[in-house]
C-alpha positions in Angstrom: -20.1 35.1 -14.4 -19.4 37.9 -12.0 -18.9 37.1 -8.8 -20.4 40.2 -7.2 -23.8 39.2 -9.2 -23.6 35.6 -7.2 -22.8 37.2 -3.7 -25.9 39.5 -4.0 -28.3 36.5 -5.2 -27.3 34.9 -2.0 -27.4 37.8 0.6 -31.0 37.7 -1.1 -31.6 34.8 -0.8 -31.2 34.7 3.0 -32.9 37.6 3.8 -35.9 36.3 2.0 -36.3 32.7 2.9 -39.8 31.9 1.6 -39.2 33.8 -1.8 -36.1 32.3 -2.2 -38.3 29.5 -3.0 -39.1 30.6 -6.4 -35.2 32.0 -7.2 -34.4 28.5 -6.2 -36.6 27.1 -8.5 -36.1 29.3 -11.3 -32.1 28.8 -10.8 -32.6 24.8 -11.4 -35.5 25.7 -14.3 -33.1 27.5 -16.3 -30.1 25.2 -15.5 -32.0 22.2 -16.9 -33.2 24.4 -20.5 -32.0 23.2 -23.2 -29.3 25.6 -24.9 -29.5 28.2 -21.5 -28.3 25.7 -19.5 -24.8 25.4 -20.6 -24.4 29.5 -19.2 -26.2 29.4 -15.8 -24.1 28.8 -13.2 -26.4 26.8 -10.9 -23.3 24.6 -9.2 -22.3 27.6 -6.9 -25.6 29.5 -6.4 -26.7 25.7 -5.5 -23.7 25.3 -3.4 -24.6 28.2 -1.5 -28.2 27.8 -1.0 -26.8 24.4 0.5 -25.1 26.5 3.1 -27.7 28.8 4.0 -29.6 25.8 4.4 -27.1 24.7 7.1 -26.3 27.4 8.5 -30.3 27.5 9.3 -31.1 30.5 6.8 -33.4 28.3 4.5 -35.5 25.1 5.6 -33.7 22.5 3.5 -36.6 20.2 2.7 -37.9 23.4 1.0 -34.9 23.9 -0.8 -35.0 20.5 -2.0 -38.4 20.3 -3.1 -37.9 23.7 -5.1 -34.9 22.9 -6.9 -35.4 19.5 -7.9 -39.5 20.7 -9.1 -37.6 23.4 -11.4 -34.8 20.7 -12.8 -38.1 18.6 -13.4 -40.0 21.2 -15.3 -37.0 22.4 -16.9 -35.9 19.1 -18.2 -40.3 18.7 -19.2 -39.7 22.0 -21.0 -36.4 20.9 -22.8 -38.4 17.6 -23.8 -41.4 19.6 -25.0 -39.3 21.5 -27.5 -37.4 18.0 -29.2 -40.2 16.6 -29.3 -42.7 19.8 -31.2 -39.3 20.7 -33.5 -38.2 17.4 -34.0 -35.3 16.1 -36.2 -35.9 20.0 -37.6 -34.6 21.0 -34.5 -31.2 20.6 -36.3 -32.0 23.0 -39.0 -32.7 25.9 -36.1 -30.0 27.9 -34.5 -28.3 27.3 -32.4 -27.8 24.4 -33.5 -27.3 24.8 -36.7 -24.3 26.3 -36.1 -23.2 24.3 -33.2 -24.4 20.6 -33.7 -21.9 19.2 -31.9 -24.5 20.0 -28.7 -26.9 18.0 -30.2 -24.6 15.0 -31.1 -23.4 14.8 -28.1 -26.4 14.2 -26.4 -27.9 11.5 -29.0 -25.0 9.8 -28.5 -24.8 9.3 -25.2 -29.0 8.9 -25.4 -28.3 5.8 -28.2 -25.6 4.2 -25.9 -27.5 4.5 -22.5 -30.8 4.7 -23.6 -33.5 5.6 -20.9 -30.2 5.1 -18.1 -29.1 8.3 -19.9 -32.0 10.5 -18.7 -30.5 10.2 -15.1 -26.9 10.1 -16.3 -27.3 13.3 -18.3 -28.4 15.1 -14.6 -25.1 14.9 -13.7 -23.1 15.5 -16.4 -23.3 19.9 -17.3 -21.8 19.4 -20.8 -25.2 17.1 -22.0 -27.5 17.7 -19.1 -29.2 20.5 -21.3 -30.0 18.9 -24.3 -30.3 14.9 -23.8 -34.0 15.8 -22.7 -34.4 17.2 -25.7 -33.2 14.2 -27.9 -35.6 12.0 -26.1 -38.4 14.5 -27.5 -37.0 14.2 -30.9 -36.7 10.8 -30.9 -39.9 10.4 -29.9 -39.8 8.9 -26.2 -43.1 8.3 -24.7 -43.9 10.9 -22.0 -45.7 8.3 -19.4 -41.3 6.3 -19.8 -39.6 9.7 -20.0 -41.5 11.4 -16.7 -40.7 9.3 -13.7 -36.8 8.5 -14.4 -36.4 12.3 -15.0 -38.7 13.2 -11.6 -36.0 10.6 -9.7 -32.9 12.1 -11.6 -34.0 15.7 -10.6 -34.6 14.9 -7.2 -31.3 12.9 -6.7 -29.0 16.0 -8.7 -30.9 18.6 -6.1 -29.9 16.3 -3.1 -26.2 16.3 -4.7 -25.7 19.9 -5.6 -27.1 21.3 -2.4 -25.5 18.8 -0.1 -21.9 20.0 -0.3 -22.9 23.5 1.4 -25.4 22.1 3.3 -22.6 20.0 5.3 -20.4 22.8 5.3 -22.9 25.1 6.5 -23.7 22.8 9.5 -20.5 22.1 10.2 -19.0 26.0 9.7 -18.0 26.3 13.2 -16.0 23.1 12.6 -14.3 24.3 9.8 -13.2 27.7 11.4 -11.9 25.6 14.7 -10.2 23.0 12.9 -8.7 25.2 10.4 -9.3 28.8 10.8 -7.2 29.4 7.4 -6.4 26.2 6.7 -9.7 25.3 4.9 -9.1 28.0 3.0 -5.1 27.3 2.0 -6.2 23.8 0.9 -9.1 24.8 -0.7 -7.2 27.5 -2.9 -4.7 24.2 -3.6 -7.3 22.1 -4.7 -8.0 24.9 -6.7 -5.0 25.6 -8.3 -4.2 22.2 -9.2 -7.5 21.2 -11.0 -7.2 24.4 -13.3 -3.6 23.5 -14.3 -5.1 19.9 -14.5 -7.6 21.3 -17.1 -5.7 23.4 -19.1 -2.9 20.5 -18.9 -5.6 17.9 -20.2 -7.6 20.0 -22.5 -5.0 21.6 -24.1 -3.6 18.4 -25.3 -6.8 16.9 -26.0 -7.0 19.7 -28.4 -4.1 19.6 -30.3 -4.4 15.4 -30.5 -8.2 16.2 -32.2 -6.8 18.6 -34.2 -3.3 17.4 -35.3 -4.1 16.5 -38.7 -5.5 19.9 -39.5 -2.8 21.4 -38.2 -0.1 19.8 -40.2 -2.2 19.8 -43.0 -2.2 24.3 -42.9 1.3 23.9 -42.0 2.4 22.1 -45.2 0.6 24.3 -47.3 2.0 27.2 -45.6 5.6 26.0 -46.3 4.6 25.3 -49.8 3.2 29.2 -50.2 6.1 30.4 -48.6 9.5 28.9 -49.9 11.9 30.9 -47.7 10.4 30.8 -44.2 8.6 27.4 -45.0 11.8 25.6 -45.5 12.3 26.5 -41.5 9.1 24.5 -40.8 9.5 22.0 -43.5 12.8 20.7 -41.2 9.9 20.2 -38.2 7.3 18.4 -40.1 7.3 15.8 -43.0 4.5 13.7 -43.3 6.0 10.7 -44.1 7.2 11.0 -40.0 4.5 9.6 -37.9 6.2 12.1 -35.6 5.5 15.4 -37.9 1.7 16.1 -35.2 3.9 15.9 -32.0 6.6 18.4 -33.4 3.8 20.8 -34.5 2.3 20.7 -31.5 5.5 21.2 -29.2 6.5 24.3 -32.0 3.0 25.8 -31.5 3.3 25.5 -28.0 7.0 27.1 -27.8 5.8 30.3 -30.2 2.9 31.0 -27.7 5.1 30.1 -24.8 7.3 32.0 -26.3 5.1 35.0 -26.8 3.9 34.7 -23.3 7.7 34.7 -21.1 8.6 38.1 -23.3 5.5 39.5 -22.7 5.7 38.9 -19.0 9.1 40.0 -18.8 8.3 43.0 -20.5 5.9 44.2 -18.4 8.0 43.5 -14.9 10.7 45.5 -16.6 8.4 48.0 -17.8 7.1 48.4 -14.1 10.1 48.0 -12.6 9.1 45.5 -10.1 6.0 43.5 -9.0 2.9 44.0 -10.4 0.0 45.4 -8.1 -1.5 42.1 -8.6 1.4 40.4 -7.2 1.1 42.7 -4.1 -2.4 41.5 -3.5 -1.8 37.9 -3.6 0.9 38.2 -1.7 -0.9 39.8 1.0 -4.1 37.6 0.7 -1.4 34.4 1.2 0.6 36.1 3.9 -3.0 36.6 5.7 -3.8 33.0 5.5 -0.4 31.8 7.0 -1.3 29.0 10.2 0.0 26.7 12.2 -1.1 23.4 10.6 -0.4 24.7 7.4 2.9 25.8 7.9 4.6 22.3 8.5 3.1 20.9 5.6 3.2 23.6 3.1 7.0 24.2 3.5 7.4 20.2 3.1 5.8 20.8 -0.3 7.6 23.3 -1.0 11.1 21.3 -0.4 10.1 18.8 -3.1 12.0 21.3 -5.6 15.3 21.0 -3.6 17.9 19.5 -5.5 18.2 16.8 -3.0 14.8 15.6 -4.2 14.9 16.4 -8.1 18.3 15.4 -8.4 18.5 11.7 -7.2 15.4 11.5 -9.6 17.4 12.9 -12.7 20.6 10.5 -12.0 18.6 7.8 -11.6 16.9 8.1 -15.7 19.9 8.9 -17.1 21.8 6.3 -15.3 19.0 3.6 -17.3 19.6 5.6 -20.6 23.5 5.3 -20.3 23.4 1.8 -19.4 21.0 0.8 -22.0 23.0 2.8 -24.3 20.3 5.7 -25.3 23.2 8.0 -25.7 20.7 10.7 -27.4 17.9 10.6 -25.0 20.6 11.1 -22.5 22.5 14.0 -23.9 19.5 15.5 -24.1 18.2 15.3 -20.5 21.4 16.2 -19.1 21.5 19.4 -21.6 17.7 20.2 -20.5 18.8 19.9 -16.3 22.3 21.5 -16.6 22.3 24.4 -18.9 18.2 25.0 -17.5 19.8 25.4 -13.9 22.4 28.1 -15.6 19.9 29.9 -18.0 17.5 30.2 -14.7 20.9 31.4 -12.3 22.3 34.0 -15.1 19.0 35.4 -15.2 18.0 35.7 -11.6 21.0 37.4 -11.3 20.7 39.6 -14.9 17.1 40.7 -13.4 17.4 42.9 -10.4 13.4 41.7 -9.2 12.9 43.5 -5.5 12.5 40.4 -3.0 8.8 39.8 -1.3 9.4 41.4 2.0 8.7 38.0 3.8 11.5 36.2 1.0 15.5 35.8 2.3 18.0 35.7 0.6 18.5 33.1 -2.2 15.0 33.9 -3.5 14.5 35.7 -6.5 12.9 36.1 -10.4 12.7 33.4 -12.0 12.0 30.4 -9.2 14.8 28.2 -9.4 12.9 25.3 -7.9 9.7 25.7 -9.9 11.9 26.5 -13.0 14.0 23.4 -12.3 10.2 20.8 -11.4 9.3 22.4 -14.8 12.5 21.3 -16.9 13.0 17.6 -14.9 9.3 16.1 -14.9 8.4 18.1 -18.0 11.4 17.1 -20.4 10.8 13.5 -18.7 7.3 13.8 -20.1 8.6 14.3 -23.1 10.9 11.5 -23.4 8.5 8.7 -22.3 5.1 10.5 -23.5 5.3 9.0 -27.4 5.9 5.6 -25.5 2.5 5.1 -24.5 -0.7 4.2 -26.4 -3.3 6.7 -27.3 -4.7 8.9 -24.9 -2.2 7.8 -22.0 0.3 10.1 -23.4 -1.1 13.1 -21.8 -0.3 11.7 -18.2 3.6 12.4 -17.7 2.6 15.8 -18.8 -0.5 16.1 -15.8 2.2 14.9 -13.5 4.5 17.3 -14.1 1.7 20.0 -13.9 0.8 18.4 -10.3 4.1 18.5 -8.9 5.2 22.2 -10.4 2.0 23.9 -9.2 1.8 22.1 -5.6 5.7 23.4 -5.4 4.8 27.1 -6.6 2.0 27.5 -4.7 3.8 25.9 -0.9 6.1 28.6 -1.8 3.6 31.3 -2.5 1.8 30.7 0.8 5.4 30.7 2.1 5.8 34.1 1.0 9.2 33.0 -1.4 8.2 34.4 -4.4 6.2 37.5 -6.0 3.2 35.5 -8.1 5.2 36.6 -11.8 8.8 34.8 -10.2 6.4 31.5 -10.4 4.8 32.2 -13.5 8.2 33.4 -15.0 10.0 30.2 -13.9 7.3 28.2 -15.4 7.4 29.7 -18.6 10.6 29.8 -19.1 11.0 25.9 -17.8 8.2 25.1 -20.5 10.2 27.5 -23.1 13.2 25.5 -22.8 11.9 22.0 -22.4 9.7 22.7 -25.5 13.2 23.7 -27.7 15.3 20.7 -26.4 12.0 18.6 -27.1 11.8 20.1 -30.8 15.3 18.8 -30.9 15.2 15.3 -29.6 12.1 14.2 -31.0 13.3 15.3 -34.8 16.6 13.7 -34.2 15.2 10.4 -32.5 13.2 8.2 -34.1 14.0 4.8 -31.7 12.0 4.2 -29.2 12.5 2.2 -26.2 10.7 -0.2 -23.4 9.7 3.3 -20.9 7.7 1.2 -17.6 11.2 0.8 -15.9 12.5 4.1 -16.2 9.1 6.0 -15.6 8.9 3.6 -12.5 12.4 4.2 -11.4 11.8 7.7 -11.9 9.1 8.7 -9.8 9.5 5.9 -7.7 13.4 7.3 -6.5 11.2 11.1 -6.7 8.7 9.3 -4.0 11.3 8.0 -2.0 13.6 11.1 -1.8 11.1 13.5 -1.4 9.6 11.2 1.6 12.8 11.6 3.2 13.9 14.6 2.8 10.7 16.6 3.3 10.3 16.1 6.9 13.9 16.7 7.1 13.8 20.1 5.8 9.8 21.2 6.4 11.0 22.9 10.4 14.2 24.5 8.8 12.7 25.8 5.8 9.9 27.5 7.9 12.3 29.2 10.3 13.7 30.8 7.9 10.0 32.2 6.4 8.7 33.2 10.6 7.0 36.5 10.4 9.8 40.0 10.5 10.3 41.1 13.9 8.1 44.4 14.5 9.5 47.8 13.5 7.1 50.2 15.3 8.7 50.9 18.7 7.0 52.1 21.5 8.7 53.5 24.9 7.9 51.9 27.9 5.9 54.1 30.2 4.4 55.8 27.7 2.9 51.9 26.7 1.7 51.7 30.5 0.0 55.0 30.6 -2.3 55.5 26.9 -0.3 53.8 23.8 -1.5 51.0 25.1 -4.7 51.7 23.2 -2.8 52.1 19.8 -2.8 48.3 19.9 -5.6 46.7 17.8 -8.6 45.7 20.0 -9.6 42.2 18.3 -8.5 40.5 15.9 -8.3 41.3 12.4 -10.9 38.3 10.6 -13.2 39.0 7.7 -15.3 36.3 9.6 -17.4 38.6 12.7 -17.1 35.5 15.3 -13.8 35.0 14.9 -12.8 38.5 15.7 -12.4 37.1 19.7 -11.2 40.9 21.6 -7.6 41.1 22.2 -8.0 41.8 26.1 -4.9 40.9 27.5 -1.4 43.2 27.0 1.7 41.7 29.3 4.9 43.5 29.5 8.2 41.2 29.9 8.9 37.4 29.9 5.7 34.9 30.4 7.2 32.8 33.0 6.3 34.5 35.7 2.5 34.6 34.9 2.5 31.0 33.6 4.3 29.9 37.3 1.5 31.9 38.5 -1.6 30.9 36.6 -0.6 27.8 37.3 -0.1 28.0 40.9 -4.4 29.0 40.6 -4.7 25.4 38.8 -3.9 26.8 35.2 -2.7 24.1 32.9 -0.2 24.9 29.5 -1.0 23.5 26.2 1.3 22.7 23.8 0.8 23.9 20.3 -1.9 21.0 18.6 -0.2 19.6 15.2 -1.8 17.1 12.6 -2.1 14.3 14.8 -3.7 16.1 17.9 -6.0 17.1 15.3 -6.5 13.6 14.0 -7.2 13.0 17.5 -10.4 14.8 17.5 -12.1 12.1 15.6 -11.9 9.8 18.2 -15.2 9.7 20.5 -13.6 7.7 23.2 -10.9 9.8 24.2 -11.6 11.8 27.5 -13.0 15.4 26.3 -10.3 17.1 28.5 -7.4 15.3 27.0 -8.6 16.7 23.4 -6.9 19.5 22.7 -8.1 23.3 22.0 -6.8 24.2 18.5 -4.3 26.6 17.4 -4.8 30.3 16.2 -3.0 32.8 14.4 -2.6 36.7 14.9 -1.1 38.5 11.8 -0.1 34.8 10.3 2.0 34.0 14.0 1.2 31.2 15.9 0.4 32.0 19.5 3.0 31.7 21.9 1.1 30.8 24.6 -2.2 28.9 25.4 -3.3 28.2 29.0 -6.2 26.2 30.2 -8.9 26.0 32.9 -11.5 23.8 34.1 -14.8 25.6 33.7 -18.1 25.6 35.7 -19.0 22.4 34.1 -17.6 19.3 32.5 -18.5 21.0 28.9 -16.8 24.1 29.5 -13.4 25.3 30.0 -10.8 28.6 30.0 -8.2 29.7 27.8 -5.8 32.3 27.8 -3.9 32.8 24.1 -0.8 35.0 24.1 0.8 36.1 21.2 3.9 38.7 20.2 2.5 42.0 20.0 3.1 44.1 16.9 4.7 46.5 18.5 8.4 46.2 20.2 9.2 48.5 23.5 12.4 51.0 23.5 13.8 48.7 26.3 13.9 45.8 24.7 11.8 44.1 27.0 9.3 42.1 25.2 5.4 42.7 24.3 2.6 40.3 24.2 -1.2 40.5 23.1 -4.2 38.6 23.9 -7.6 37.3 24.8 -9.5 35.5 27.8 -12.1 33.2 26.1 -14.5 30.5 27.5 -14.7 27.4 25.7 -17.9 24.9 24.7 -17.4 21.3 23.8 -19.3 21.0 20.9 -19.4 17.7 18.4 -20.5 19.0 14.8 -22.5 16.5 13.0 -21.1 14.2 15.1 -17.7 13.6 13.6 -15.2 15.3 16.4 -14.8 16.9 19.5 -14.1 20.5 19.4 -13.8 23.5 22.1 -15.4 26.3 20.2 -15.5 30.2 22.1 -18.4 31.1 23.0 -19.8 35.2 24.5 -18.9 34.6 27.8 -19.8 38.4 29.1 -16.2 38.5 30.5 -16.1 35.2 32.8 -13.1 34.4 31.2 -11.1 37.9 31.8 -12.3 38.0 35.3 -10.6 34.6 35.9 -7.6 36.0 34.7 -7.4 39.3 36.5 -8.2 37.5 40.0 -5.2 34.8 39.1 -3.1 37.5 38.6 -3.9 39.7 41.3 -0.8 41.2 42.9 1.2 41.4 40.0 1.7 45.1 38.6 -0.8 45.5 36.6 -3.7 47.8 35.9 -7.1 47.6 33.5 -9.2 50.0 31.7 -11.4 49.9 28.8 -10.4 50.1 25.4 -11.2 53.3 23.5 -12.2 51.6 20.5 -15.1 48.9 21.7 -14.5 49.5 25.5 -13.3 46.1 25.8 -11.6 46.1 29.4 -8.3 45.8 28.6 -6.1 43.8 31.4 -2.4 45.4 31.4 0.0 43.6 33.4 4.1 44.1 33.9 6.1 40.4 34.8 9.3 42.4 35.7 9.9 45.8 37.1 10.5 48.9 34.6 13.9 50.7 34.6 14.2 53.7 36.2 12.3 56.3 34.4 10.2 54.2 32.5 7.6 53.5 35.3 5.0 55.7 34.0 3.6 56.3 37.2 
């Protein structure tokens, strides 16, 4: 569904409020049809009628009433039809050509019976056509009508909720996290879809195994010289032969997909376009709380982490004498870690302009998660019972894409260094896998070494993550400016080359940058101070934790962080305000611009803070429009200090210039 198509039905959608009514409905009506139902995509146009509603674009009672009517007569429609086409309903297409819709459905409707009216609200992949088996099966209307009026109700109360929450408590997001909502939601993200494709791949080849090996015989009998190649991999007299088709399926399109990708980076001679964007759309989100905690993620793929892990298995295997399992691990970790180095350093791959040294094509570290948890998967997978086999595999998905993506927001890696370690990490596991599990029939007792596993992973990576997290991110702080500016001509009119507000996609966020200060900030903090200014330190995770408490004192809860071009600022200064719910704040941060002196340039804005407590959960200082309280505070503390103001060119924002130290000679600009 494209996007574009869902952004315009909710910018309609709030222009209109009363009509949205009936989009509302009609969104719910066709979500509930039977067959049309399974291609609307009434989740996120629900989820963003929810946040209309809070952010007071929609009355939400109305939006409740609408949505849940159309689910109701969408679901009476869906019941109409099984119940006029009856068991014939088979014989018609879709269906006939698709029963498994249908059987779906009747079975969950001949397990649950009438529960599975309300159960099928909230499941997408029946909710289309289980009201449609209770027509075909003949439930009476007078039984089927109130448990689907409650069901409809109780899904439209669900589905608009989430966006109705956020949409009240919007401002709380932006304060709280300005990017970070964002950073975690894209994790979230990131991790479900490998997740997915993890769990439903798998699921896949288990349903379809036996087919598989079944083609693959008789391709090896058709084809007597290539099929003696696959006849070594399968024999189905091995109870073995489905999981080495599956990890030789897997290796050809894996293979297939690492040549292609390489291909096309040599072919382009360096990062794609797309790996431009991303990386510009991650640098963008880059703030304070995030930092910490995203560069202690991405440490998890330090060998000081992985490595304890590995010893530690093949320590087990030697001492209970599983000299093949072993070998084999060692050969996946040692010549992985020089396959990976010789080609990082075969492939000259330009570095991401934020990436030092030591970073290149492939990722080492994501390479090297994908090779340790993923040939560990392999090892202990075949040891569990049924559908538990697919769980080392999500756990090495988890903890590959969580360390890719720390280091994407870090700014480490192009996008195609992480996708190129990953493949290639899957490319080799899935050969050395091919090769232990047709050598290896044995198998062993796998709940102590899986627990000493990730239990020594756990241990070393909760050590040595906070360890590293502050070094790590020093070495990823944003590149020192390169435009350079002379002095005086920076206190007479390039002043104005420097960006008025701040650069957010979100309008009340883009606070006007209204302060510019020439030279080291102690001598305006010792005298903002001196006029009963206060210094904040920088708020981390557990000043933000903080906010939840309602006790506390309102003045002791601290004003949160923000960023300017991904930097934390380097100064925040407070001041009572008029009233016991109001107070000043001065943010300072390093200007993107350096002067031909050498002495430093800052940037940034007066704002006056409310105490606000959305929903009722925390204790935030939001900015409010002030009409320039806070900037006159400033400029009378600072009287007497050099400094001058005028009005910006673009916005005429006054723009409060002010010089800590004295030019040299020549640079006065007077």
């Amino acid at each position: 569904m494209d996007s574009a198509w869902i952004e315009s039905a909710t910018a309609w959608i709030a222009a209109n409020p009363i009509a949205a009514g009936a989009v509302i409905f009609l969104i719910a009506f066709c979500d509930a049809l039977v067959v049309l139902g399974i291609v609307v995509p009434a989740l996120p146009l629900l989820f963003a009628v929810g946040a209309l509603v809070g952010l007071g674009h929609i009355n939400g009672p109305y939006a409740l009433g609408c949505a849940a009517l159309g689910a109701f007569f969408g679901d009476g429609l869906s019941y109409w039809v099984g119940y006029r086409w009856g068991p014939q309903l088979r014989t018609r297409w879709p269906f006939s050509r698709y029963p498994q819709w249908l059987d779906s459905g009747e079975a969950m409707f001949r397990r649950h019976g009438m529960k599975s009216i309300a159960i099928a609200r909230f499941v997408g992949a029946v909710r289309p056509f289980v009201p449609a088996i209770a027509g075909m099966l003949r439930m009476p209307l007078r039984r089927y009508a109130l448990p689907s009026l409650l069901a409809c109700i109780a899904w439209a109360l669900l589905f608009l909720l989430p966006g109705w929450v956020l949409g009240k408590s919007y401002d709380a997001v932006a304060a709280v996290a300005d990017r970070l909502a964002l950073v975690l939601g894209a994790l979230v993200v990131a991790v479900a879809l490998v997740w997915a494709v993890v769990l439903y791949t798998w699921r896949w080849f288990a349903a379809h195994a036996d087919n598989l090996l079944a083609r693959a015989l008789r391709w090896t009998r058709n084809h007597p010289h290539l099929g003696r190649y696959a006849a070594a991999l399968i024999d189905p007299n091995r109870p073995e032969s489905p999981s080495l088709l599956m990890l030789a399926v897997c290796l050809l399109a894996i293979s297939w997909a690492w040549f292609t990708l390489l291909a096309t980076l040599l072919a382009s001679g360096g990062p794609l376009a797309l790996d431009h964007t991303i990386h510009e759309v991650m640098w963008s989100l880059r703030n304070p709380l995030a930092d910490r905690m995203m560069a202690a993620l991405a440490s998890l793929g330090d060998a000081a982490v992985l490595g304890p892990a590995a010893l530690v298995a093949l320590a087990y295997l030697l001492w209970r004498k599983r000299w093949m399992a072993a070998a084999h691990f060692a050969a996946a970790i040692v010549f992985g870690l020089a396959l990976t180095s010789l080609l990082e350093a075969a492939i000259d791959m330009p570095r991401p302009p934020t990436a030092p040294a030591g970073f290149g094509f492939p990722s080492v570290a994501v390479t090297m998660c994908t090779i340790v948890f993923g040939f560990f998967a392999v090892l202990i997978a075949r040891e569990l019972p049924g559908r538990t086999r697919v769980w080392p595999y999500l756990l090495a998905g988890v903890v590959t894409t969580v360390v890719g993506f720390a280091r994407l927001y870090l700014g480490a890696h192009w996008p195609s260094d992480l996708v190129g370690g990953t493949l290639f990490g899957v490319l080799w596991l899935l050969a050395l896998g091919i090769a232990y599990r047709r050598h290896v029939a044995r198998s062993f007792w796998m709940r102590p070494l899986a627990w000493l596993f990730y239990g020594t992973f756990a241990v070393a990576a909760l050590w040595h993550a906070p360890r590293t997290a502050d070094a790590l991110l020093a070495r990823f702080a944003a590149a020192t400016p390169t435009t350079v500016m002379k002095h005086g001509q920076w206190w007479q009119h390039d002043w104005s080359d420097l960006p008025a507000q701040r650069n957010e996609r979100d309008q009340r966020r883009r606070w006007p940058l209204d302060v510019q200060v020439a030279g080291p900030l102690e001598p305006l903090q010792a005298r903002l101070e001196s006029k009963g200014w206060r210094v904040q330190p920088q708020a981390d995770w557990e000043a933000t934790v903080g906010l939840l408490d309602d006790d506390a004192d309102m003045h002791a809860q601290p004003v949160l962080p923000a960023t300017l071009d991904a930097q934390a600022e380097t100064l925040l200064m407070l001041h009572d305000g008029s009233t016991a719910d109001e107070q000043y704040a001065l943010r300072l941060w390093r200007a993107p611009v350096l002067l031909d002196d050498g002495t430093p340039l800052w940037i940034g804005t007066s704002q006056t803070l409310h105490l606000s407590r959305p929903l009722g959960a925390a204790t935030l200082w939001l900015p409010i429009n002030d009409d320039g309280r806070a900037h006159a505070l400033v400029r009378e503390a600072l009287t007497g200090m050099d400094s001058v103001e005028q009005p910006h060119p673009h916005g005429q924002t006054p723009v409060l210039r002010i010089r800590t130290t004295a030019p040299r000679s020549g640079d006065s600009g007077q």
